[in-house]
PDB file of N, CA, C and O in Angstrom:
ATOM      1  N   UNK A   1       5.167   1.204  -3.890  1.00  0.00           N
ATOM      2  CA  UNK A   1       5.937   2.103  -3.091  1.00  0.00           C
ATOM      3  C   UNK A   1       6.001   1.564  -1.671  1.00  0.00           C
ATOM      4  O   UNK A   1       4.960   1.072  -1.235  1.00  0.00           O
ATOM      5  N   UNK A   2       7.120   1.588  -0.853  1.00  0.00           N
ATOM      6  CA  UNK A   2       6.914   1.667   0.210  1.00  0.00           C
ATOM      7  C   UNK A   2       6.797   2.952   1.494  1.00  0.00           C
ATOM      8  O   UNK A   2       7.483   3.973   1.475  1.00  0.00           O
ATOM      9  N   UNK A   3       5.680   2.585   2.661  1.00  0.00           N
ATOM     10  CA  UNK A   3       5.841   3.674   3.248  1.00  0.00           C
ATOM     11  C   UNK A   3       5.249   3.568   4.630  1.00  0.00           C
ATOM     12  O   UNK A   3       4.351   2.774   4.910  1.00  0.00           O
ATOM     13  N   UNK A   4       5.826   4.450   5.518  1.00  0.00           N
ATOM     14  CA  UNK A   4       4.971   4.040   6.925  1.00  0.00           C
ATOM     15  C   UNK A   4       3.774   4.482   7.084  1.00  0.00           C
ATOM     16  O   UNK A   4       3.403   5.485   6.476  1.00  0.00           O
ATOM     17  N   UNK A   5       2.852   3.714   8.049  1.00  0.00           N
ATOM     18  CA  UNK A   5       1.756   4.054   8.242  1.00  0.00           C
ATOM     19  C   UNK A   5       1.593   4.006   9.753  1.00  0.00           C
ATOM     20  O   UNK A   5       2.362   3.287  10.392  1.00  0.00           O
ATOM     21  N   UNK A   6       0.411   4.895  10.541  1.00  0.00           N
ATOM     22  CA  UNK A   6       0.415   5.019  11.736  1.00  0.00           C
ATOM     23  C   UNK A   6      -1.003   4.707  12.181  1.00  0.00           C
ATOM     24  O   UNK A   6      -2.105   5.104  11.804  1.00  0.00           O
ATOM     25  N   UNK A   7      -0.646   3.969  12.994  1.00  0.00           N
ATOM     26  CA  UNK A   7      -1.402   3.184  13.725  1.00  0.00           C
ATOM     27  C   UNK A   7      -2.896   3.820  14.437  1.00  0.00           C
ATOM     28  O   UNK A   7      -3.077   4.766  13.670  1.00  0.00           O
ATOM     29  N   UNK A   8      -3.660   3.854  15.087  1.00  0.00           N
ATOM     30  CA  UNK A   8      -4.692   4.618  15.736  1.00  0.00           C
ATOM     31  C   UNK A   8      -3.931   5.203  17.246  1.00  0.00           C
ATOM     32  O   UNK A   8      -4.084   6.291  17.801  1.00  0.00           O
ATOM     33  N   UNK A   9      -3.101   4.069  17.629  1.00  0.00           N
ATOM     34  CA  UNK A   9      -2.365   3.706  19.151  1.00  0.00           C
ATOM     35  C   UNK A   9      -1.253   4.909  18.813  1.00  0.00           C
ATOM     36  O   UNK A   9      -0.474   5.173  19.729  1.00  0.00           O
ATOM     37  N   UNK A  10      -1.124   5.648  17.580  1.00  0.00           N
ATOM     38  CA  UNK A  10       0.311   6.348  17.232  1.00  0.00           C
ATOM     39  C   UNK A  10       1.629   5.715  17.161  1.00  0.00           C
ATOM     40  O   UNK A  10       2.718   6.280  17.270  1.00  0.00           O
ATOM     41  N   UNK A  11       1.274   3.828  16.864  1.00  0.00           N
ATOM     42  CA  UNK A  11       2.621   3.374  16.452  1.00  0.00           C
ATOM     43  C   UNK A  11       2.865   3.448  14.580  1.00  0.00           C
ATOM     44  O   UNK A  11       2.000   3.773  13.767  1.00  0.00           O
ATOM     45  N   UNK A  12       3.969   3.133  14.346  1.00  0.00           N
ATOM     46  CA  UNK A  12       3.895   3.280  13.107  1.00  0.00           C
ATOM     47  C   UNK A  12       4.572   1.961  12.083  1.00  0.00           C
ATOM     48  O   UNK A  12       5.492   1.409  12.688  1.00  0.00           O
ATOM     49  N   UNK A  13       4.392   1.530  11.098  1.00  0.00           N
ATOM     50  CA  UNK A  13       4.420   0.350  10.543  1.00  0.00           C
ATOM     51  C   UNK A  13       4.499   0.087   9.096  1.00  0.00           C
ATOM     52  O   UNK A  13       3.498   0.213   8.390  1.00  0.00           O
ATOM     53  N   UNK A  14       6.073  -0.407   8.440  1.00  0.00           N
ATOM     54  CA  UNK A  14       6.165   0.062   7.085  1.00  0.00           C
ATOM     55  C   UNK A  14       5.519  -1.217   6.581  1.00  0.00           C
ATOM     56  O   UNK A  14       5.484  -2.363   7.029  1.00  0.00           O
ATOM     57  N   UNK A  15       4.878  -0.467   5.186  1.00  0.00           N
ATOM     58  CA  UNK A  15       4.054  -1.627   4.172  1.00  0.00           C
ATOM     59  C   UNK A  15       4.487  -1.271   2.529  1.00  0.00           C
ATOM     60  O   UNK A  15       4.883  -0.162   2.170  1.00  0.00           O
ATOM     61  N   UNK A  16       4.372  -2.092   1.903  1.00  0.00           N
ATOM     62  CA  UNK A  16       4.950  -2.070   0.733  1.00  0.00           C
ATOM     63  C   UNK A  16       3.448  -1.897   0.333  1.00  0.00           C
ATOM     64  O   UNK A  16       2.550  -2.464   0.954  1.00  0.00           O
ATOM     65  N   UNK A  17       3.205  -0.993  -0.854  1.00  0.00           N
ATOM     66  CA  UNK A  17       1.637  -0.473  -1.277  1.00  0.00           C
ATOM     67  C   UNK A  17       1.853  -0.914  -2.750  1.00  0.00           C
ATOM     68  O   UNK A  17       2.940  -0.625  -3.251  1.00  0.00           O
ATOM     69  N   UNK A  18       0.909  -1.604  -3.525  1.00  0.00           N
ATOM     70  CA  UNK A  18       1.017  -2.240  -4.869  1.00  0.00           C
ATOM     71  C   UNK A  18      -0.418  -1.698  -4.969  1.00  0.00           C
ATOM     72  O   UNK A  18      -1.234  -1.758  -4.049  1.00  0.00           O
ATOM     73  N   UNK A  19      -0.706  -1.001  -6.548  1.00  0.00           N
ATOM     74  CA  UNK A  19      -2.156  -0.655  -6.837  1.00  0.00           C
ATOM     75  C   UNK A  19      -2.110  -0.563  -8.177  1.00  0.00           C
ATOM     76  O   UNK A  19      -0.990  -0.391  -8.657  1.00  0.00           O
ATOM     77  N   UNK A  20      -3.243  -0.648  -9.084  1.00  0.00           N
ATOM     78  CA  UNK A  20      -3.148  -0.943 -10.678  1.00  0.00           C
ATOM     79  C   UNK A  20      -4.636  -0.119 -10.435  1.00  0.00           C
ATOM     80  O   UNK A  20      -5.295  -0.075  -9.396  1.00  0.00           O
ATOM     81  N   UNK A  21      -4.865   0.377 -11.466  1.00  0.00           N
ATOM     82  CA  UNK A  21      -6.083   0.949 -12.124  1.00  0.00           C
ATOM     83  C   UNK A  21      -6.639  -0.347 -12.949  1.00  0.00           C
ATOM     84  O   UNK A  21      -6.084  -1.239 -13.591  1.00  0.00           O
ATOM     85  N   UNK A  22      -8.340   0.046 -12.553  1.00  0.00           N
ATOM     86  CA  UNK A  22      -8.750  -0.513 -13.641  1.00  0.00           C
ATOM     87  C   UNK A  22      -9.794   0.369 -14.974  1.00  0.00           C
ATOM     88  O   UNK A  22     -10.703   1.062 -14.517  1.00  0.00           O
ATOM     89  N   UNK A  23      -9.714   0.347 -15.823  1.00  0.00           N
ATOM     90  CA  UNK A  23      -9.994   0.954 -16.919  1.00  0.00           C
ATOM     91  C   UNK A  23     -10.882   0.788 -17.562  1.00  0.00           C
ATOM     92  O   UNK A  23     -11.032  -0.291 -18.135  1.00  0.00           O
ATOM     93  N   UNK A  24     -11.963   2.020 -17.713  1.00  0.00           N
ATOM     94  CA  UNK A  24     -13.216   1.578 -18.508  1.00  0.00           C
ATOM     95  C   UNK A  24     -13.073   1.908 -19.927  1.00  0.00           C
ATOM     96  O   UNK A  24     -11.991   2.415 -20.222  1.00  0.00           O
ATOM     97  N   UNK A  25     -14.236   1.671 -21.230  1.00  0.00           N
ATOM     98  CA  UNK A  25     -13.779   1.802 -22.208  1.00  0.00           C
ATOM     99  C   UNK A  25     -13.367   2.756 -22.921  1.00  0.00           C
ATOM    100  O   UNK A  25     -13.158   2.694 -24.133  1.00  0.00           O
ATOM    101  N   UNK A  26     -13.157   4.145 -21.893  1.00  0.00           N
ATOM    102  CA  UNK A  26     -12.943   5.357 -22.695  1.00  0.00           C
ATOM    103  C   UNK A  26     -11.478   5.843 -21.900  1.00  0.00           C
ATOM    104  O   UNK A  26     -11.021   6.973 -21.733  1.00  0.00           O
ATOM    105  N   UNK A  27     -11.165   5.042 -21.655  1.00  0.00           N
ATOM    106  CA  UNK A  27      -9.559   4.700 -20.816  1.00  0.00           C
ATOM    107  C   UNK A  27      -9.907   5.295 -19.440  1.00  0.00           C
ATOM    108  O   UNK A  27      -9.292   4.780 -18.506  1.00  0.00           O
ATOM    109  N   UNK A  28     -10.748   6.252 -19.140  1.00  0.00           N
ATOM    110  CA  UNK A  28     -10.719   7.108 -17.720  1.00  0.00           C
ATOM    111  C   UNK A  28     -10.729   5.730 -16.764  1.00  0.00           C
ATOM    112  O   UNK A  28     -11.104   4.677 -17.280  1.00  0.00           O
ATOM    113  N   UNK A  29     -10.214   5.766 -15.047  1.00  0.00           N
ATOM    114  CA  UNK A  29      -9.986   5.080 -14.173  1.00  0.00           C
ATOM    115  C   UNK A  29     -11.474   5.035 -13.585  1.00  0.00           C
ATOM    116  O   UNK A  29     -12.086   5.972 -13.073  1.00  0.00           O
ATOM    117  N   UNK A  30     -11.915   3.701 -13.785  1.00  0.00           N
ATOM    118  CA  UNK A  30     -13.301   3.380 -13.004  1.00  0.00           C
ATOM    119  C   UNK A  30     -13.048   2.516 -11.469  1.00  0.00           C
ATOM    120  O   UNK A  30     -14.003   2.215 -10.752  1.00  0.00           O
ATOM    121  N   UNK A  31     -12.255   2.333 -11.274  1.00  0.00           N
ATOM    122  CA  UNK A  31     -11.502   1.319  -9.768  1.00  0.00           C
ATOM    123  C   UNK A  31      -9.895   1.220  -9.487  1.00  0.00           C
ATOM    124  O   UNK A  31      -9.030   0.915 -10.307  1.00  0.00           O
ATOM    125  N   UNK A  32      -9.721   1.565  -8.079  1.00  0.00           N
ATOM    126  CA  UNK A  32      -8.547   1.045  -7.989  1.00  0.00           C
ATOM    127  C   UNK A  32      -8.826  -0.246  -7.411  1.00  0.00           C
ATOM    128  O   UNK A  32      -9.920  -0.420  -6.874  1.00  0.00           O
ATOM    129  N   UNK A  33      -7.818  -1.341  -7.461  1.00  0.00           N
ATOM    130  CA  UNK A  33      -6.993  -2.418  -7.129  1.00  0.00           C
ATOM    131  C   UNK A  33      -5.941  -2.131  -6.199  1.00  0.00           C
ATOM    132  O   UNK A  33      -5.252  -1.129  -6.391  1.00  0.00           O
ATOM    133  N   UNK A  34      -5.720  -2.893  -5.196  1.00  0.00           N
ATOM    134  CA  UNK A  34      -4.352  -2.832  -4.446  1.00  0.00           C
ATOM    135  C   UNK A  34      -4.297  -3.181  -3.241  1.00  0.00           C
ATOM    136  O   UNK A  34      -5.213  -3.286  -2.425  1.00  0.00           O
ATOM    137  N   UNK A  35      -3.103  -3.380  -3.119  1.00  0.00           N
ATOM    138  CA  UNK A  35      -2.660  -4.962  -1.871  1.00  0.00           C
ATOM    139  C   UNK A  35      -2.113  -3.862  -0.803  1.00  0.00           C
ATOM    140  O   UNK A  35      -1.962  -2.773  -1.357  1.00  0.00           O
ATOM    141  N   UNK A  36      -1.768  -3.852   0.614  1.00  0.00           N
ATOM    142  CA  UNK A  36      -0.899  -3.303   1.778  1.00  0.00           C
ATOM    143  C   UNK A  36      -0.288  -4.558   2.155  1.00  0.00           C
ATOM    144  O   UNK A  36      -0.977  -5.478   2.596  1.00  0.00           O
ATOM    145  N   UNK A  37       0.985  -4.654   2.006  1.00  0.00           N
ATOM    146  CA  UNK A  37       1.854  -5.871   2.168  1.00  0.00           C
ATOM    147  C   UNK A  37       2.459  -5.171   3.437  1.00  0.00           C
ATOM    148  O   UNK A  37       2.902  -4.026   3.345  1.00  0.00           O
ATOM    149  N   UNK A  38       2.474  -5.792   4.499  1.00  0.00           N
ATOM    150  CA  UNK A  38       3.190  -5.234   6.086  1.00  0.00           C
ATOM    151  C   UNK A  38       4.811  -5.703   5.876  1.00  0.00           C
ATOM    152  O   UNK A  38       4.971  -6.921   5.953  1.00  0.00           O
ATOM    153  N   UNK A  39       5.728  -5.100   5.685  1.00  0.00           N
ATOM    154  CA  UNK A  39       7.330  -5.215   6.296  1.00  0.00           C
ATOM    155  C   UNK A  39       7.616  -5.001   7.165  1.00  0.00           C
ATOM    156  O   UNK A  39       8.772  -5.422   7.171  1.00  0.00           O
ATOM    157  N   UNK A  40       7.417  -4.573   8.135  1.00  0.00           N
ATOM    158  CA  UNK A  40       7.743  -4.309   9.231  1.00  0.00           C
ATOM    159  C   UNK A  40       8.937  -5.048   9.563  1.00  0.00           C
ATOM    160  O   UNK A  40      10.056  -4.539   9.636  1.00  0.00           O
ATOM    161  N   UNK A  41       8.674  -6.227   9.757  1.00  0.00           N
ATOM    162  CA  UNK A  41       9.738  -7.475  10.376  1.00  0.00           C
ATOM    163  C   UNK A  41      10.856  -7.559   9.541  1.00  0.00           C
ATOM    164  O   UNK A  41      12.029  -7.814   9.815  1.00  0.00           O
ATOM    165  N   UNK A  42      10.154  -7.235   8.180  1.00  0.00           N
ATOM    166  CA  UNK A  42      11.856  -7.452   7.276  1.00  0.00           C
ATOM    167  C   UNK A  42      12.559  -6.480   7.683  1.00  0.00           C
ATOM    168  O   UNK A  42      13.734  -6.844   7.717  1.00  0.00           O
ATOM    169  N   UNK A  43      12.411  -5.189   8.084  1.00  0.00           N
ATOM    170  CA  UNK A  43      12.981  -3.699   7.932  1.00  0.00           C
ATOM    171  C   UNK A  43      13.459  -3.961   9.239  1.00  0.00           C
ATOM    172  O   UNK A  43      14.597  -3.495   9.285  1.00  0.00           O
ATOM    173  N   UNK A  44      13.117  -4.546  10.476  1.00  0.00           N
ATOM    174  CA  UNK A  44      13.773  -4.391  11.782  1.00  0.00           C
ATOM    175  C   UNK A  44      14.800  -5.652  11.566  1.00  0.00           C
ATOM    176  O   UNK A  44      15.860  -5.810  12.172  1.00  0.00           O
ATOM    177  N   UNK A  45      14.165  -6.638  10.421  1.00  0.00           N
ATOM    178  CA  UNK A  45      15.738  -7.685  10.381  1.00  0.00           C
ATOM    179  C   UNK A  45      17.041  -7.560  10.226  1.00  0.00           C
ATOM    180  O   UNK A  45      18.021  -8.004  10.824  1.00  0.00           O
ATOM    181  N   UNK A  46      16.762  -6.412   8.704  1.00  0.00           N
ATOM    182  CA  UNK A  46      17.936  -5.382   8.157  1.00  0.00           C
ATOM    183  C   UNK A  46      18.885  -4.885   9.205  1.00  0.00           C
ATOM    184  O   UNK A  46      19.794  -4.113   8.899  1.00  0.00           O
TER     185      UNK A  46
END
């Protein structure tokens, strides 16, 4: 998904959010996984 996030300073800064579960043997979710990819620069290129 993408989405903005805000800064401590109150700026704000879009990131593309990627996350996968990981799965123990009784299927329930024992960990997430997942990346914060910053766009920012692409979105002000647009």
């Amino acid at each position: 998904m993408e989405t903005r996030i805000r800064s401590a300073k109150g700026t704000y800064r879009g990131f593309l959010v990627r996350s996968i579960p990981q799965l123990g043997g009784d299927g329930t979710v024992v960990r997430w996984y997942g990346i914060h990819i910053d766009i920012e620069e692409q979105h002000r290129a647009q």
